[in-house]
PyMOL commands that place a pseudoatom at each C-alpha (Angstrom):
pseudoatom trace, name=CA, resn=UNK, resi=1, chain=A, elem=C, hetatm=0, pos=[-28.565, 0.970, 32.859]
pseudoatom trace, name=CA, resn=UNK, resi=2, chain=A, elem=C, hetatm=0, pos=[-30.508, -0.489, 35.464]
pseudoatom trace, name=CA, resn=UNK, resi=3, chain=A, elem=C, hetatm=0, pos=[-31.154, 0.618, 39.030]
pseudoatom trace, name=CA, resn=UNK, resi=4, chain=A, elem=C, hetatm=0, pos=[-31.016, -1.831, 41.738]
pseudoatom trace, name=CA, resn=UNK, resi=5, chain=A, elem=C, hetatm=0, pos=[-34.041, -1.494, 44.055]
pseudoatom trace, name=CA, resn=UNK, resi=6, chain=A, elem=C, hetatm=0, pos=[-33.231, -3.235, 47.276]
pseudoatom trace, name=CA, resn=UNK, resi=7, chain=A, elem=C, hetatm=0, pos=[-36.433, -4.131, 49.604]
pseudoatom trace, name=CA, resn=UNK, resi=8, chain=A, elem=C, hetatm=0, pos=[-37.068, -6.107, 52.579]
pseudoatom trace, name=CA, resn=UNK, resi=9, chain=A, elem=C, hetatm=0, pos=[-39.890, -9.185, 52.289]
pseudoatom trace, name=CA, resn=UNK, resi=10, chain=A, elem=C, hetatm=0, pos=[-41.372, -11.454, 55.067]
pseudoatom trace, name=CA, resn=UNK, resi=11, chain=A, elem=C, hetatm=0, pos=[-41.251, -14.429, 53.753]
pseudoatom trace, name=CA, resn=UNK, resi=12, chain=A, elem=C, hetatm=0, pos=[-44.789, -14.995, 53.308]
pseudoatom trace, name=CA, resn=UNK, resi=13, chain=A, elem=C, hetatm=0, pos=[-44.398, -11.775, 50.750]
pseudoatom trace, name=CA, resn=UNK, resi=14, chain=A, elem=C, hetatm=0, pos=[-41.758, -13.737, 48.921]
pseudoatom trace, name=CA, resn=UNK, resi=15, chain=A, elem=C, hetatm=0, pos=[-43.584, -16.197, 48.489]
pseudoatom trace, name=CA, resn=UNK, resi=16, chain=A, elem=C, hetatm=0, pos=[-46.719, -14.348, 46.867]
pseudoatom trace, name=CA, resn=UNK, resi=17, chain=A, elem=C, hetatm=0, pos=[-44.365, -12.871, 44.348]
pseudoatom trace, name=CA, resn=UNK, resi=18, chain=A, elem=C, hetatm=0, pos=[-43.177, -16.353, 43.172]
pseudoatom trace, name=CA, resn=UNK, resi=19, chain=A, elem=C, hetatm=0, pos=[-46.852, -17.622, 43.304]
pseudoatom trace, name=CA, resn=UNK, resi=20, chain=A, elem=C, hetatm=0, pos=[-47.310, -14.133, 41.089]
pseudoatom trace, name=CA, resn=UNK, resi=21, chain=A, elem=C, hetatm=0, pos=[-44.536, -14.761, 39.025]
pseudoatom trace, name=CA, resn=UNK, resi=22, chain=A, elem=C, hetatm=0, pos=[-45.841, -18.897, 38.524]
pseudoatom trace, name=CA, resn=UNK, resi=23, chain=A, elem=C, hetatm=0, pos=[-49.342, -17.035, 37.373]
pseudoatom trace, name=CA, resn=UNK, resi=24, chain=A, elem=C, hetatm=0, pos=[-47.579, -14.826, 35.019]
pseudoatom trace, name=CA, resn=UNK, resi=25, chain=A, elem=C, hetatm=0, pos=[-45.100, -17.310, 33.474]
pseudoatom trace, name=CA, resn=UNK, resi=26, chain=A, elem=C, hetatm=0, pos=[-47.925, -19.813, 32.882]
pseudoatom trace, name=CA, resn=UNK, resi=27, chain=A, elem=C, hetatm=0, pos=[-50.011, -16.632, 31.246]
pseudoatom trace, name=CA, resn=UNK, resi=28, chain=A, elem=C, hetatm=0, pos=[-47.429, -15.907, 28.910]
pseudoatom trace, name=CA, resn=UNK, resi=29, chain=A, elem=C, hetatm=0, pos=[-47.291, -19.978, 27.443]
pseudoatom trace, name=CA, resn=UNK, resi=30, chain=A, elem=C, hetatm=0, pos=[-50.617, -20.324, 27.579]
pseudoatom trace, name=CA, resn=UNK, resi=31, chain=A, elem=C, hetatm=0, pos=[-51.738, -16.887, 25.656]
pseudoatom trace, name=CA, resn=UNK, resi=32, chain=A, elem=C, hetatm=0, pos=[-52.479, -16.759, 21.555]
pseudoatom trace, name=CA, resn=UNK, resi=33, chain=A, elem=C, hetatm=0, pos=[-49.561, -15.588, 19.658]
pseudoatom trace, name=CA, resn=UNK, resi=34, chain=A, elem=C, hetatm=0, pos=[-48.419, -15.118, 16.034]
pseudoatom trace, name=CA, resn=UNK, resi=35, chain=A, elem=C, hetatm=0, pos=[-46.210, -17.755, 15.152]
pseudoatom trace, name=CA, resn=UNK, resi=36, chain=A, elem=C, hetatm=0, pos=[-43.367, -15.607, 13.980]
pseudoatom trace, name=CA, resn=UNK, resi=37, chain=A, elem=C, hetatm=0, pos=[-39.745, -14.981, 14.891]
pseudoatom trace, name=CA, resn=UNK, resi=38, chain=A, elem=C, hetatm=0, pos=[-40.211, -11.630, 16.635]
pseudoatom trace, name=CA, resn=UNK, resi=39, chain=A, elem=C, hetatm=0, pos=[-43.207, -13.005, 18.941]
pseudoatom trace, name=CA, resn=UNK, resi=40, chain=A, elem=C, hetatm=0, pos=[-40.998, -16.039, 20.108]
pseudoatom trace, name=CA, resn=UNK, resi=41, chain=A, elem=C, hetatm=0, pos=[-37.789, -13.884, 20.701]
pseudoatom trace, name=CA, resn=UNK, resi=42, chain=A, elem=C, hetatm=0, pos=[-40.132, -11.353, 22.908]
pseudoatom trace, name=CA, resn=UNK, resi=43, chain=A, elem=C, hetatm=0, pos=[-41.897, -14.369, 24.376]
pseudoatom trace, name=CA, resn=UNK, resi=44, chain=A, elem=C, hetatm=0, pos=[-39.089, -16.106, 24.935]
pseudoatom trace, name=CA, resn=UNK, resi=45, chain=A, elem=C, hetatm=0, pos=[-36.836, -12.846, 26.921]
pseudoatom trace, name=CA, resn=UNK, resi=46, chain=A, elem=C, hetatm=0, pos=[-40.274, -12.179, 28.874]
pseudoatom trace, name=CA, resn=UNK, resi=47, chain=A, elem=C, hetatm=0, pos=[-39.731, -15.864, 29.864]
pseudoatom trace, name=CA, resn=UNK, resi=48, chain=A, elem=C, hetatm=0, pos=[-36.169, -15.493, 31.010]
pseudoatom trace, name=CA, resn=UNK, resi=49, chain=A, elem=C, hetatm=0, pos=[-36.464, -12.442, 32.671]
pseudoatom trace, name=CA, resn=UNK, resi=50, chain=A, elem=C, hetatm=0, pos=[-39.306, -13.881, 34.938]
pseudoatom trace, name=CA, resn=UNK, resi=51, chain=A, elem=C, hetatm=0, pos=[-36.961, -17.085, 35.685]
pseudoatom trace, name=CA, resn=UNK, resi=52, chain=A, elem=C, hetatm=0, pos=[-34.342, -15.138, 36.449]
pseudoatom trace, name=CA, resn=UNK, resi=53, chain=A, elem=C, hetatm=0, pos=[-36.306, -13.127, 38.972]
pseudoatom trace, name=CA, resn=UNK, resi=54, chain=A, elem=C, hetatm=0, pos=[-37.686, -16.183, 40.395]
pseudoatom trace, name=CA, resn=UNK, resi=55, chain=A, elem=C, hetatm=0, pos=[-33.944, -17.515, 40.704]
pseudoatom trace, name=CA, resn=UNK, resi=56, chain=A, elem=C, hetatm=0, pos=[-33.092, -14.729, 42.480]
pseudoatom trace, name=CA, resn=UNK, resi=57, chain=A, elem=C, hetatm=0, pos=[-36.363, -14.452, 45.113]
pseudoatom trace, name=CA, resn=UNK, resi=58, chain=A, elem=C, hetatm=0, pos=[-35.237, -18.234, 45.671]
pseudoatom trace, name=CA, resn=UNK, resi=59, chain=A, elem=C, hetatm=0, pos=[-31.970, -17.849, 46.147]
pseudoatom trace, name=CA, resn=UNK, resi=60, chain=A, elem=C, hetatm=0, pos=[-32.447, -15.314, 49.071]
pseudoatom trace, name=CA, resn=UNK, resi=61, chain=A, elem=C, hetatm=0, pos=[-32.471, -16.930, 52.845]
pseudoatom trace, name=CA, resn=UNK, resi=62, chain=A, elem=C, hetatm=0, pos=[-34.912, -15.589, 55.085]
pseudoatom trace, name=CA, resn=UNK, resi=63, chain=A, elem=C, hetatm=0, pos=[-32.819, -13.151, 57.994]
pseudoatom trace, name=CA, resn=UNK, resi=64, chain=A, elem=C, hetatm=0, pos=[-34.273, -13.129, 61.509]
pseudoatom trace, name=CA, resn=UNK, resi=65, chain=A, elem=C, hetatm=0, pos=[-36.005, -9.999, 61.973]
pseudoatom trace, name=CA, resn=UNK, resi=66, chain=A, elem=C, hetatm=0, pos=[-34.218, -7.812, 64.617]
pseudoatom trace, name=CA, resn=UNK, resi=67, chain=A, elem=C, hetatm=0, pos=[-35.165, -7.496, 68.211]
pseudoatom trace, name=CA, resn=UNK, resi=68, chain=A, elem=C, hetatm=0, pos=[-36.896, -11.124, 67.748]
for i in range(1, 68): cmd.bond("trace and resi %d" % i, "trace and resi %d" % (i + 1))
show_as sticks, trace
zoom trace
């Protein structure tokens, strides 16, 4: 089971992890792979799992910061 790991990001930090994530998505098209069945099933969950990250980091509206 997974653990949920709740933090708080400026939004300048959220968007440096969905630059990050951009960098690491285009990484995994763009690297050499075997063409068989196991490398696209891995490649292709390491690809959903990153846009479902980025889906969520989007999804999130900034909060004002308190005492501001």
């Amino acid at each position: 089971m997974d653990e949920v790991l709740q933090i708080e990001l400026t939004t300048c930090e959220r968007e440096t992890l969905l630059q990050g994530l951009r960098y690491v998505r285009s990484s995994i098209m763009l690297e050499t792979r075997d063409p068989t069945k196991e490398d696209d099933l891995r490649r292709s969950g390491l690809l959903d799992e990153i846009q479902m990250l980025s889906q969520r980091l989007e999804a999130t509206d900034p909060v004002p910061a308190a005492g501001v």
